[in-house]
VOFI-200618 format. One line per 2 residues: number of its first residue (from 0); for each residue x, y, z of C-alpha. Coordinates in steps of 0.5 Angstrom, whole numbers, plus 500, padded with zeros to 3 digits. Layout:
NUM = X,Y,Z | ...
END
This chain:
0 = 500,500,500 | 503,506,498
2 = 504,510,504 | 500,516,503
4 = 494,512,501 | 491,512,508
6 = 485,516,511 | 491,519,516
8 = 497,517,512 | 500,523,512
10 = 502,523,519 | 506,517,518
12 = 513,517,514 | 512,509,513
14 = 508,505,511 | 504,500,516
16 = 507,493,517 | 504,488,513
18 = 502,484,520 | 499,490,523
20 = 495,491,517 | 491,484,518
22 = 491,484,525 | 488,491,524
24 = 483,491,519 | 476,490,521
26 = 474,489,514 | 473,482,514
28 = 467,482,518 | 465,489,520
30 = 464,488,512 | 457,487,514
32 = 455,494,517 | 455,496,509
34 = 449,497,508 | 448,501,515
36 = 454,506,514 | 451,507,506
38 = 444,509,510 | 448,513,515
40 = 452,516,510 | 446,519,506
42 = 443,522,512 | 449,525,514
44 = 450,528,508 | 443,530,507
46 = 444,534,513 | 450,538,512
48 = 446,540,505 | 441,542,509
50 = 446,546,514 | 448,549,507
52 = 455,546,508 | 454,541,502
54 = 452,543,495 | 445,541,491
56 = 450,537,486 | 454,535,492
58 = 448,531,494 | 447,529,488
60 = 453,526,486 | 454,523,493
62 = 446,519,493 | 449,516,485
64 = 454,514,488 | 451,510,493
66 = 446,507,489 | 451,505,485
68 = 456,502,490 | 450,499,494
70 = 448,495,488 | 455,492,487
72 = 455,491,494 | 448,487,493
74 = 450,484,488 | 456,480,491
76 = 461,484,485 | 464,490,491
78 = 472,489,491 | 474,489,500
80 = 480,491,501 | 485,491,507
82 = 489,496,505 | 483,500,506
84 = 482,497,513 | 474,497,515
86 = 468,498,512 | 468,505,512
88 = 473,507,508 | 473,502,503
90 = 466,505,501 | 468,513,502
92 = 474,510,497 | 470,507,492
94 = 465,514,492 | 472,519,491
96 = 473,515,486 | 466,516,482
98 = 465,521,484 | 471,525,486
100 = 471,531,491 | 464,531,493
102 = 466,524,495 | 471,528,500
104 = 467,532,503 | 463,528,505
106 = 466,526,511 | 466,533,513
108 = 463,534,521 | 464,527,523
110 = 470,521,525 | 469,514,523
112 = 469,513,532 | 462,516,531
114 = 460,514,525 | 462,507,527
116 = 457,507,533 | 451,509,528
118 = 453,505,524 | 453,498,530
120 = 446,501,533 | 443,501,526
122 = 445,494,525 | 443,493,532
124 = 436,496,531 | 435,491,524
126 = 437,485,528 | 432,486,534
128 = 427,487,530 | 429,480,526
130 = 430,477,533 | 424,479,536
132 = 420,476,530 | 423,469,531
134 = 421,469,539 | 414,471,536
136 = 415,465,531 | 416,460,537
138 = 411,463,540 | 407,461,536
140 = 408,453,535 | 408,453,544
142 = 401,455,543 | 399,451,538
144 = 402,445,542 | 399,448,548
146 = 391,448,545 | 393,441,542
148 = 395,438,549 | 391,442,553
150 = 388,437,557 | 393,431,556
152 = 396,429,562 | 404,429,564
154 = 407,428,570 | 410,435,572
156 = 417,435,576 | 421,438,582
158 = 428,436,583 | 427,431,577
160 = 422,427,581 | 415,426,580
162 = 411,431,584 | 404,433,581
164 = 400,432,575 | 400,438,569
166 = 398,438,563 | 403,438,557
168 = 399,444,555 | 400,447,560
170 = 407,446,561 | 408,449,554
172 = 406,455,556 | 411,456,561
174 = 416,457,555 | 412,462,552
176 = 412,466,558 | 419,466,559
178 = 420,467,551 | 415,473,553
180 = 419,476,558 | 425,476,553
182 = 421,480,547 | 419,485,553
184 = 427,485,554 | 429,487,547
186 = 424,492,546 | 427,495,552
188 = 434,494,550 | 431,498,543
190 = 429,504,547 | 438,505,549
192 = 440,502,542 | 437,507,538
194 = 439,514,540 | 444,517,535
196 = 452,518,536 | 454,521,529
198 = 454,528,531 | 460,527,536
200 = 465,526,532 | 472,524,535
202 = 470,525,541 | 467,533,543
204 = 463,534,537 | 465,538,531
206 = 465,546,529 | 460,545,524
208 = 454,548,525 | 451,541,525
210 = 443,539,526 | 444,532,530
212 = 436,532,530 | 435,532,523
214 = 440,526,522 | 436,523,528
216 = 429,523,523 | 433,521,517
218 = 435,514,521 | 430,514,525
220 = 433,514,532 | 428,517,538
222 = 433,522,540 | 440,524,540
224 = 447,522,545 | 447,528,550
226 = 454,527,551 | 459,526,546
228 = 464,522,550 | 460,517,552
230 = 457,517,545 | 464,515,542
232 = 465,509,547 | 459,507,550
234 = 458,500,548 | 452,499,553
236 = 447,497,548 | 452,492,545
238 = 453,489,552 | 445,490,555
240 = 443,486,548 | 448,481,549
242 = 446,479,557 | 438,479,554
244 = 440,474,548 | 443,470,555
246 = 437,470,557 | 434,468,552
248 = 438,461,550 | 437,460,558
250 = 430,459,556 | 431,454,550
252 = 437,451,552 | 432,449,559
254 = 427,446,553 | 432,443,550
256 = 433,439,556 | 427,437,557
258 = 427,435,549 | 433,431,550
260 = 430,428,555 | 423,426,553
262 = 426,424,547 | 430,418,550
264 = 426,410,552 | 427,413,559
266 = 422,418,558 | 419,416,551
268 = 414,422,553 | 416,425,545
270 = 419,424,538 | 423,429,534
272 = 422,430,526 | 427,426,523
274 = 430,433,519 | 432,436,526
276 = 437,429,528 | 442,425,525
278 = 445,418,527 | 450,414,530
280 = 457,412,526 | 456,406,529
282 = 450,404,533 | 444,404,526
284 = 438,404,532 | 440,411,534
286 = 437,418,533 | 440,422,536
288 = 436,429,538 | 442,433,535
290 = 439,440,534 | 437,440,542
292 = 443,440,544 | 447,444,540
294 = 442,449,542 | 444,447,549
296 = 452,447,547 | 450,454,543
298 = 449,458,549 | 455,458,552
300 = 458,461,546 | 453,467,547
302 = 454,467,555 | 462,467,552
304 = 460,473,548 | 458,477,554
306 = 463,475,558 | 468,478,552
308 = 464,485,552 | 464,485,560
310 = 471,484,559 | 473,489,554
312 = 471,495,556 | 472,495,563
314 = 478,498,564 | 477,503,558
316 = 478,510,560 | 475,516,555
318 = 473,516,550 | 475,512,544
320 = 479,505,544 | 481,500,539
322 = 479,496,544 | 472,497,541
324 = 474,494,534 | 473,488,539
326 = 466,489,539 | 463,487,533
328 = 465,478,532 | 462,477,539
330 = 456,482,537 | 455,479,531
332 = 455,472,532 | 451,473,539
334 = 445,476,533 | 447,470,528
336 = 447,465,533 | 440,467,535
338 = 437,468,530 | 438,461,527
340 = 437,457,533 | 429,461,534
342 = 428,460,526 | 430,453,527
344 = 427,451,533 | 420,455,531
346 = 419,449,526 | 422,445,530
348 = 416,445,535 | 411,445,530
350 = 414,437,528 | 415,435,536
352 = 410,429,536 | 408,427,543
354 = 405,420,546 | 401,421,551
356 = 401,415,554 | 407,414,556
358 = 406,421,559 | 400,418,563
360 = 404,412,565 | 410,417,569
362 = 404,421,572 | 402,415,575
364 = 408,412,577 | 410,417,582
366 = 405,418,587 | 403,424,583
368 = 396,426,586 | 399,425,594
370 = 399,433,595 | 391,432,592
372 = 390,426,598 | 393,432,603
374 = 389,438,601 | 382,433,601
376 = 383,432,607 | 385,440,609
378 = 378,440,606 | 376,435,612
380 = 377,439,617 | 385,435,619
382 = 391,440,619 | 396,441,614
384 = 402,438,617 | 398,431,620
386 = 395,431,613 | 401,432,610
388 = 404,426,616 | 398,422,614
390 = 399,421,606 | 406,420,607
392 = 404,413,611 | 400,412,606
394 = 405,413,600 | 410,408,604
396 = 405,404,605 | 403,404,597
398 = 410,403,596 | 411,397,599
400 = 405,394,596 | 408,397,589
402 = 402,400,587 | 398,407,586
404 = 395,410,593 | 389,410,587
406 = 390,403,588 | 389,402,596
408 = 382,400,599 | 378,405,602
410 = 379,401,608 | 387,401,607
412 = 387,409,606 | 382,409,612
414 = 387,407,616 | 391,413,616
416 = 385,418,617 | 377,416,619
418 = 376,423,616 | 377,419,608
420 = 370,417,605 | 368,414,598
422 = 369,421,595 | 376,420,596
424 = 378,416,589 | 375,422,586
426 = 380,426,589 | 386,421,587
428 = 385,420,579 | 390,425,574
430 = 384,428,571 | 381,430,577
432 = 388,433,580 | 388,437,573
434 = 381,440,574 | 382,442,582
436 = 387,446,580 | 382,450,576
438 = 384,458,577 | 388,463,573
440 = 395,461,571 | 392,453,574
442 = 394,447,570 | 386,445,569
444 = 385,444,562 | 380,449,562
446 = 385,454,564 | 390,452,560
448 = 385,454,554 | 384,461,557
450 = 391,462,557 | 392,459,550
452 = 386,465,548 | 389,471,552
454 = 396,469,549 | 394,469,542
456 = 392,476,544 | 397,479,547
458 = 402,476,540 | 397,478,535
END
């Protein structure tokens, strides 16, 4: 590179070093910002026209440019280069050269520290519009699981041990709440992303008699950055997107579990559709549930990304730091990572196949409606903690017996309390715990159809 090639070249007496040229540049991925720093750039421009630094035929000739290289850049035939280090230049080096001085001036009232931050928010802004989209996509297919299986029993767990019945609907939409919150998560995170650095410059703002709001109308933004130095070096949105992206994979890394494990002959509460598993190398009987636990294997990349932005901006003083090249590979693989794994997973959902049988067989298994027996006789008049003392005898004595408390005869459960009575098997069959739980946020399965209705509401 001839050595007064660069945008700041003229400082230096020799050329970069061919190492410190690629360790570097940020062109091999911060190439993806093209289209963001195109948009930001003609709002900028539009602006200083407005302000009557640019000329009409200025503005003219910058928009053509744009146009053309935006095209190119679609099209797949833009040349990147390295010597030109990032996207920024590459696309004000490949205006100059079309449209000569105009091309120049366009940078006038602005750094590439400010004009990278727009240009980050801005692919931040279109990114949580696509991810919020895919969790509503997921949404969906819980709810249509949920409405499908509103009334078909599983045993729900605490500590991995059967603990009451519930309904598989219902436990779908466990998952949609979680997966709610998140939505309401990233929307909160929009509101700190979209406020508009460009206007600070390097770091205190420029001489030229800018108008920063008119920019923020182009672009969209709700506002300004106040404060120029913070403008040019906060990464907060970057971090405060990476930590609800976490949160996000929690959620389905937890259904993944589940997934994983209803899907193995222990369980055998569910199937995967063939397209979303592979086999064994060896073992021809296996079908491995291999998109679930990617998933799973896949948040500790996202939570690693949080942690590297955590990191990298620490120990920074004011204002600007190459450190902050360092924020686009994580950020951009936290967004890619997410996007795909919610568009897998709402097909996915939609081909899961469930086998109630086997999910009645473990509730039934476990002891699952002794809490029911306790409450009926709460019911009775007996106190909680001697109801609770009571069912307890009665489950070892089942247990011994290697049977159901549905099982034992009337006589047998009167042995642990006189206030039992015939309308005690009532009490203890699944359906019959399913439908006591009848109340808002309740497993029964007319309110998990109410919920299925209010959700469907709330996401339309």
């Amino acid at each position: 590179m001839d050595k007064n090639s660069g945008a700041w070249s003229g400082r230096f007496s020799e050329p970069v070093d061919e190492l410190v040229k690629r360790y570097t540049a940020s062109i091999p991925f911060d190439y993806r910002l093209a289209e963001f720093d195109i948009k930001g750039s003609l709002a900028h421009a539009r602006m200083l026209r407005h302000v009557g630094v640019l000329s009409a035929q200025d503005l003219a000739a910058i928009e053509g440019g744009m146009a053309d290289i935006l095209g190119e850049i679609r099209a797949g035939r833009f040349e990147w280069s390295l010597d030109l280090e990032d996207v920024h230049l590459n696309i004000e080096k490949a205006l100059t050269a079309r449209i000569g001085d105009a091309g120049k001036r366009l940078h006038t009232g602005r750094s590439r520290n400010d004009q990278v931050a727009t240009d980050v928010r801005l692919y931040l802004r279109d990114a949580l519009e696509r991810i919020q989209s895919g969790l509503r996509a997921c949404q969906a297919s819980l709810l249509d699981l949920a409405e499908e299986h509103a009334a078909t029993v599983m045993p729900g767990f605490t500590h991995l041990q059967v603990a009451q019945p519930v309904t598989f609907g219902h436990h779908m939409l466990a998952y949609f709440e979680m997966l709610s919150r998140d939505h309401d998560r990233l929307g909160d995170v929009r509101k700190r992303v979209n406020r508009l650095p460009l206007g600070a410059a390097a770091l205190a703002g420029t001489s030229y008699p800018i108008d920063r709001e008119f920019v923020a109308r182009e672009l969209g933004f709700d506002g300004v950055c106040e404060n120029s130095l913070d403008a040019v070096s906060d990464r907060d949105f970057a971090i405060e997107f990476s930590a609800a992206a976490s949160l996000v994979m929690v959620h389905l890394s937890r259904l993944s579990e589940e997934l994983i494990l209803w899907m193995s002959p222990r369980f055998g509460f569910i199937d995967l559709a063939d397209r979303f598993c592979t086999g064994s190398s060896i073992m021809p009987q296996k079908k491995n549930p291999d998109v679930p636990e990617l998933v799973r294997g896949k948040t500790g990349r996202v939570f690693g990304h949080l942690m590297g932005l955590l990191t990298l901006m620490k120990g920074q003083p004011l204002a600007y730091n190459k450190d902050n090249q360092e924020d686009k590979e994580p950020l951009f693989d936290t967004v890619d990572t997410l996007v795909d794994t919610l568009t897998l997973y709402a097909d996915m959902l939609k081909g899961l196949r469930v086998k109630p049988e086997a999910m009645r067989r473990a509730a039934a298994e476990g002891f699952s409606t002794a809490t029911d027996l306790a409450d009926y006789l709460v019911k009775k008049g007996l106190p909680f903690r001697d109801a609770h003392e009571a069912v307890a005898r009665a489950v070892r004595a089942a247990e011994a017996r290697n049977c159901d408390l549905a099982e034992l005869s009337l006589t047998e459960l009167q042995a642990f309390s006189p206030l039992v009575g015939e309308d005690v098997f009532a009490v203890l069959t699944l359906e019959g715990s399913l439908a006591a739980r009848n109340h808002i946020g309740g497993t029964a399965p007319a309110q998990v159809k109410a919920a299925v209705a209010r959700a469907r509401a709330a996401i339309a």
